[in-house]
C-alpha positions in Angstrom: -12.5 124.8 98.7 -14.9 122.8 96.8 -18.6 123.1 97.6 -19.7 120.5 99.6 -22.0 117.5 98.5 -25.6 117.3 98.1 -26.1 114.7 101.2 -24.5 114.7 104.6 -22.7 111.9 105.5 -23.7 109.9 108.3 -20.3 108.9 109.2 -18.1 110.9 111.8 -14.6 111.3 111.6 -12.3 110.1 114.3 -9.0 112.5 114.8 -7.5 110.3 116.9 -4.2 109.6 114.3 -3.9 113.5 113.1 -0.3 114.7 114.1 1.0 111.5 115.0 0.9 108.9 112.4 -0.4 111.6 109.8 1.7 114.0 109.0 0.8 117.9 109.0 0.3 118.5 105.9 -1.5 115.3 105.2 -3.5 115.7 108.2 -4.9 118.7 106.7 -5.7 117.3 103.4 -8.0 114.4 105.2 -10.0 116.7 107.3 -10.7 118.6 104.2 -11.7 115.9 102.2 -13.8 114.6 104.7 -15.8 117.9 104.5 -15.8 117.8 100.6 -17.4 114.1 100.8 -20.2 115.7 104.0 -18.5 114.7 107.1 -19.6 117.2 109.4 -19.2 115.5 112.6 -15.0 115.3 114.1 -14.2 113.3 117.1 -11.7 114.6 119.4 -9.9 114.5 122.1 -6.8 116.3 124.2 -5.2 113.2 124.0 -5.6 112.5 120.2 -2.4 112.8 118.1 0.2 113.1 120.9 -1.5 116.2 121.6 -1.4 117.8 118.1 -5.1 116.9 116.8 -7.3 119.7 117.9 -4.8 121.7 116.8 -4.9 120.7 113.6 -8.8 120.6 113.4 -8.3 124.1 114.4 -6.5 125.1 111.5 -8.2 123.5 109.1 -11.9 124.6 110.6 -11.6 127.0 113.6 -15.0 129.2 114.1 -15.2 129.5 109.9 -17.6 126.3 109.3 -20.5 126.8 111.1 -21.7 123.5 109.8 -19.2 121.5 111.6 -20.0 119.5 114.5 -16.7 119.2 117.2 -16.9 116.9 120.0 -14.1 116.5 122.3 -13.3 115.2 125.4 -11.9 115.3 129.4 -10.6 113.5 131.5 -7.5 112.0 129.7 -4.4 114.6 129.2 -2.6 116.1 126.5 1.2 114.0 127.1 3.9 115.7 128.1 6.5 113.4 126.0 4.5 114.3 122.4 7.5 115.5 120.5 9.4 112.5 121.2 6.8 110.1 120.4 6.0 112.0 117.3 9.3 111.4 116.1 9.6 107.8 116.6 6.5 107.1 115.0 7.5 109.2 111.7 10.7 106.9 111.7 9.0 103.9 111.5 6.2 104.7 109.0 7.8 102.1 106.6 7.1 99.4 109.2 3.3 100.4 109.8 3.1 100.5 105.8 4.6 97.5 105.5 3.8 95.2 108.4 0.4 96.8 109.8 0.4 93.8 112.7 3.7 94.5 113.3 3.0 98.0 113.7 0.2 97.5 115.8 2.1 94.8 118.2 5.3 97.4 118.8 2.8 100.5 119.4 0.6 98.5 121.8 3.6 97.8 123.6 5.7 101.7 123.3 2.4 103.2 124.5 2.6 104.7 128.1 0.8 103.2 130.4 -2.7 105.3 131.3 -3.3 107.0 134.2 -5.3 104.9 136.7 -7.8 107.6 137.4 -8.5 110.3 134.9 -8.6 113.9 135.8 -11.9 114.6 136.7 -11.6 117.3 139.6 -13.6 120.2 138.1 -10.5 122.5 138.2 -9.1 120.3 135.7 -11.8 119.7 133.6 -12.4 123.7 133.4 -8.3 124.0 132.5 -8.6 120.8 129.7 -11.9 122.0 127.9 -10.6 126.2 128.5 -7.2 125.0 126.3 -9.1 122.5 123.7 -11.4 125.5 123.1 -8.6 127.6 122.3 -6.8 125.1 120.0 -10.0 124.6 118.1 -10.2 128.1 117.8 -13.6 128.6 118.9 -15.9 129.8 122.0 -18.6 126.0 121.9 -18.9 123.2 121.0 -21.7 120.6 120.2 -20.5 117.9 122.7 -18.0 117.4 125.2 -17.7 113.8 126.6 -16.2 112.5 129.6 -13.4 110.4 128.4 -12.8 106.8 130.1 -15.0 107.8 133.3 -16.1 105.0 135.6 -19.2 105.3 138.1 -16.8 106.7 141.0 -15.4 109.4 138.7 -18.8 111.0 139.3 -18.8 113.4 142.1 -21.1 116.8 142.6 -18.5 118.8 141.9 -18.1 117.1 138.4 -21.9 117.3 138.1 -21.8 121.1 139.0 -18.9 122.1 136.8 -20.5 119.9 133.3 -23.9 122.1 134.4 -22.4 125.3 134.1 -20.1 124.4 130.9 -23.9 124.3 129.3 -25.4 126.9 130.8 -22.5 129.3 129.4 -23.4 127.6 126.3 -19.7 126.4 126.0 -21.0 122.6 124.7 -24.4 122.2 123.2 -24.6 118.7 125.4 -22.1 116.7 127.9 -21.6 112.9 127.9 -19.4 109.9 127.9 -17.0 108.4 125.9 -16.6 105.4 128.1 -16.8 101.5 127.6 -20.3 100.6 127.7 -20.7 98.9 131.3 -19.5 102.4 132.8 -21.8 104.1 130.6 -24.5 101.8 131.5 -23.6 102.4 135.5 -23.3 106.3 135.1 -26.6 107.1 133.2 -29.4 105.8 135.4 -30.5 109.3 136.8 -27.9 111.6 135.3 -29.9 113.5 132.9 -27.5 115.6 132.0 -25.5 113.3 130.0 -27.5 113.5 127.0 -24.2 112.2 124.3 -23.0 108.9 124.9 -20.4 107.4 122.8 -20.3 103.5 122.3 -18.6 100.4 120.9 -20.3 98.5 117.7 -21.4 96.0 118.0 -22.6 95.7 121.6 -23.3 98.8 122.3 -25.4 99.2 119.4 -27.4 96.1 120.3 -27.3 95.2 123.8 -30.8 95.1 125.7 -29.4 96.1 129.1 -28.3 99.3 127.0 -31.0 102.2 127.1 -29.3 104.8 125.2 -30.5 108.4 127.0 -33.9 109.7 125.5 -33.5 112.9 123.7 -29.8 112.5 123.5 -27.2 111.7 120.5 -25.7 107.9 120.4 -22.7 107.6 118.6 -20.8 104.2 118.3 -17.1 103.8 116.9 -14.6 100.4 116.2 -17.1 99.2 114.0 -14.2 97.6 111.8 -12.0 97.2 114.4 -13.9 95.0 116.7 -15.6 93.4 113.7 -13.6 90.4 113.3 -13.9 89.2 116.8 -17.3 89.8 117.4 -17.9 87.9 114.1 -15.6 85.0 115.1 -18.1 84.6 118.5 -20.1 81.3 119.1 -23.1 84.0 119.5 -22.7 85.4 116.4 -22.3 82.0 114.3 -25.3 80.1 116.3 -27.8 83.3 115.4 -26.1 83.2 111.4 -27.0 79.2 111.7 -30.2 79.7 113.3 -31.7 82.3 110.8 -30.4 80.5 107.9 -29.4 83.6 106.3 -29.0 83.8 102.5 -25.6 82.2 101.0 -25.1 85.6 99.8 -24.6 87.2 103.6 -22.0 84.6 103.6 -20.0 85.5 100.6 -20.3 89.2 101.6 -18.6 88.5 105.1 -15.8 86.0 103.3 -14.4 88.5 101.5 -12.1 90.9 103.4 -13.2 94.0 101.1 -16.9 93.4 100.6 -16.9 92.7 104.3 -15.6 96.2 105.3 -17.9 98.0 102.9 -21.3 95.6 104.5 -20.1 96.7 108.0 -19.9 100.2 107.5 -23.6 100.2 105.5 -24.8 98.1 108.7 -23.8 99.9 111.2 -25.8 103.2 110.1 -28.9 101.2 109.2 -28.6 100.1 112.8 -27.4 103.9 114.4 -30.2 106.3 113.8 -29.0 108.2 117.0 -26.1 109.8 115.8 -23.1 109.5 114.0 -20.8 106.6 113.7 -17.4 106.8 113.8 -14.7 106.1 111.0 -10.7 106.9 111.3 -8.3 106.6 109.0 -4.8 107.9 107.7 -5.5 107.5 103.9 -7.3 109.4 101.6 -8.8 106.5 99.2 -9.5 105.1 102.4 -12.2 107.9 103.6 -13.8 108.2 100.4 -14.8 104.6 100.2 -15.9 104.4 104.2 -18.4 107.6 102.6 -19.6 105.6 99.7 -20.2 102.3 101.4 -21.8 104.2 104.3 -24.1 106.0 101.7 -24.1 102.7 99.4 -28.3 101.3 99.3 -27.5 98.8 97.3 -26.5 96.8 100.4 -29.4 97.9 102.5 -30.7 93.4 102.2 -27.5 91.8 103.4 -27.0 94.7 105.8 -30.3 94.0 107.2 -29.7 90.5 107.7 -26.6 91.0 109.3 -27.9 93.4 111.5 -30.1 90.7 112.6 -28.0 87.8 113.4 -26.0 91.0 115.6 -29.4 91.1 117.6 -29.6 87.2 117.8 -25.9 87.4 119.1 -26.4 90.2 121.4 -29.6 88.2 122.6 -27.6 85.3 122.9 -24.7 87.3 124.8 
């Protein structure tokens, strides 16, 4: 492999489409390249790729890269039906290629439906983080979340079981990966969720949010959700009321220059951790790293960050 780059990137990569819409092989060349252009930090989760993505991150890493942070998850479950669905999405690459909303439209609606509850006993947590340590092929890792969780998911016996996971030192740190009102019901005197995963852009702005103290905030969909929360009344009163520079405006018209000032935002306005990128393409990942990494965009990142804070005020 080649040696890795003078700076770390401050993006994390989500695994969430390794195995499924990413092939094997192709799979492994992302995670690798991710490492070449200094991501450290991978996002998983039982559920991720039908199944198939700690797997794969297994592979690729497994106990060899010290350097790498692994996060994963419980709560969700690995599905039972992965071959199938893997097969099904492979035959209808050319449509995702082709017509992304299309793609997007037929695999919202294919999806199984989630489990109303996740599994949170703590014989089931020990038997989902016991097999995703073995798939990752190592013996810790630096977080493991709690994955969809709501306030009643809580329980002693949850509490009791995440305690002694650290202890062992199996996870460095336990946490959630929830939306951010469960995350803002569950925290209030939990201490020992000291990782907390989040949307952009509320979660990275919201004043009801009090990220925990000494802990690691990552936030993820920062593309994803950016063109609604950009479409908000909230957001175009604060972009009126701070009478911005025309050059913000530009930036956000174009769909390209857009992406890049979103990505370059989002770390100015993350400090606490990681935030999250996924994709299936190569050219992709190398220009998330250089727009992430890209000063040069540092004033209209700035100023967009601000009318976010207006917005969120607003909210």
């Amino acid at each position: 492999m080649n040696a890795g780059p003078q700076a770390i990137s401050p993006l994390g990569f989500g695994c969430s489409e390794l195995g499924s819409t990413v092939s094997y092989r192709s799979s492994c060349r992302l995670l690798e390249q991710a490492y070449v252009l200094g991501i450290r930090h991978f996002d998983l989760a039982p559920v991720y790729g039908d199944g198939l993505a700690e797997g794969i991150v297994g592979d690729v890493f497994g106990a060899a890269r010290a350097d790498v942070i692994l996060v994963t998850k419980v709560g969700i479950g690995r599905p039972a039906t992965r071959a199938g669905r893997r097969l099904l999405r492979r035959m209808f690459l050319p449509v995702k290629r082709a017509l992304p909303g299309v793609w997007r439209t037929a695999a919202s609606a294919a999806a199984p439906a989630p489990a109303a509850r996740g599994q949170f006993e703590p014989s089931a947590v020990r038997a989902s983080f016991s097999e995703s340590l073995r798939l990752l092929r190592v013996d810790r890792v630096h977080g493991l979340l709690l994955h969809e969780a709501v306030i009643d998911d809580i329980g002693e016996g949850l509490i009791a079981e995440l305690t002694g996971i650290c202890r062992a030192g199996s996870a460095q740190r336990v946490g959630l990966a929830t939306s951010l009102e469960a995350t803002q019901a569950i925290l209030p005197g939990r201490s020992i969720f000291s990782w907390v995963q989040v949307p952009h852009y509320w979660g990275a702005f919201s004043r009801s949010f009090v990220p925990p103290g000494p802990g690691v905030r990552a936030t993820h969909r920062v593309l994803r959700n950016a063109d609604s929360i950009l479409a908000t009344t909230e957001f175009r009163a604060a972009i009126d009321r701070l009478d911005v520079a025309s050059g913000l405006r530009v930036l956000l018209s174009d769909s390209r220059s857009r992406s890049r000032l979103l990505l370059r935002a989002a770390v100015l306005q993350n400090r606490d951790g990681p935030v999250l990128a996924s994709t299936s393409r190569l050219e992709h990942l190398s220009g998330f790293v250089a727009a992430a990494a890209d000063q040069t965009l540092d004033g209209p990142a700035n100023a967009l960050n601000a009318c976010l804070q207006v917005a969120a005020a607003i909210r």
